[in-house]
N, C-alpha and C positions, 0 to 999 in steps of 0.2 A: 168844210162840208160835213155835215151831220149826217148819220146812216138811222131813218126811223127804227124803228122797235119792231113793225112789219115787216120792214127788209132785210133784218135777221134772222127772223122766226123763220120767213120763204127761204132763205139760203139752208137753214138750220133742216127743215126738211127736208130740203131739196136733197143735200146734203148726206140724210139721214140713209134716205131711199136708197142713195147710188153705195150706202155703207150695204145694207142690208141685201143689194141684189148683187153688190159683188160676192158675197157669201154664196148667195144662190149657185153665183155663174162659175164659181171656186168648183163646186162638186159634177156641174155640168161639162167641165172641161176635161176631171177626170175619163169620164165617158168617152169623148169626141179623141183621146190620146189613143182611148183601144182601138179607135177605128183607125185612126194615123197609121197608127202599129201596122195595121192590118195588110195585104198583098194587095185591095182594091181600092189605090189612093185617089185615083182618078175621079171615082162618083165620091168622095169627102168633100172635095175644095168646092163644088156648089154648095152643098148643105152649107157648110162651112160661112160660105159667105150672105145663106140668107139669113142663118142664125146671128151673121154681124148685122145684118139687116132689119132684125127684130128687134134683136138686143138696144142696138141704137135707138129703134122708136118705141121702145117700153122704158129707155134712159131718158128719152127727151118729156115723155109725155108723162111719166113717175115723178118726174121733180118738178114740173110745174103743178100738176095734179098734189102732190103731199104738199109741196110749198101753198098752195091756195088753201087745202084742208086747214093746215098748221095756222095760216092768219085768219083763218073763217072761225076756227074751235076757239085763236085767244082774243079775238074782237067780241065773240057772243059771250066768253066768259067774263071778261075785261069789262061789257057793258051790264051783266047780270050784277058782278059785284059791283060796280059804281051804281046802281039801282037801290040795290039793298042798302048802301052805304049812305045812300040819299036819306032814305026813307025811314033809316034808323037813324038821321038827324032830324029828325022832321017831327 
């Protein structure tokens, strides 16, 4: 079974996205530790889990969104230059 050219570039985004928002959620976690720390642990564990709840639908909806971007940007570029490639046989 063959993996098209599309279905790498999607993963490769996809991919890319959850690289670049784990960075994000790196410096966000420092934050949410002060509060940990803190003597009012009680009201944390809501926040806590809708931030999992966010996180999870900006994960899901991040790499389907960059993966669609990623094969949208190299099918238009992919078709630009077999155009021009054409036309300068022509």
């Amino acid at each position: 079974m063959m993996i098209s050219v599309n279905t790498l570039i999607f993963i490769s985004g996809g991919l890319l996205f959850l690289f670049v928002f784990s960075w994000f959620k790196k410096a966000a976690i420092v934050v949410f530790k002060k509060e940990l720390v803190s003597d009012n642990q009680k009201s944390v564990w809501p926040k806590l889990f809708q931030v999992f709840l966010v996180d999870w639908l900006v994960c899901v909806v991040g790499f389907f969104g960059t993966g669609f971007l990623f094969v949208a940007i190299f099918n238009q570029l992919q078709y630009q230059f077999l155009y021009k490639l054409v036309s300068l046989s022509i």
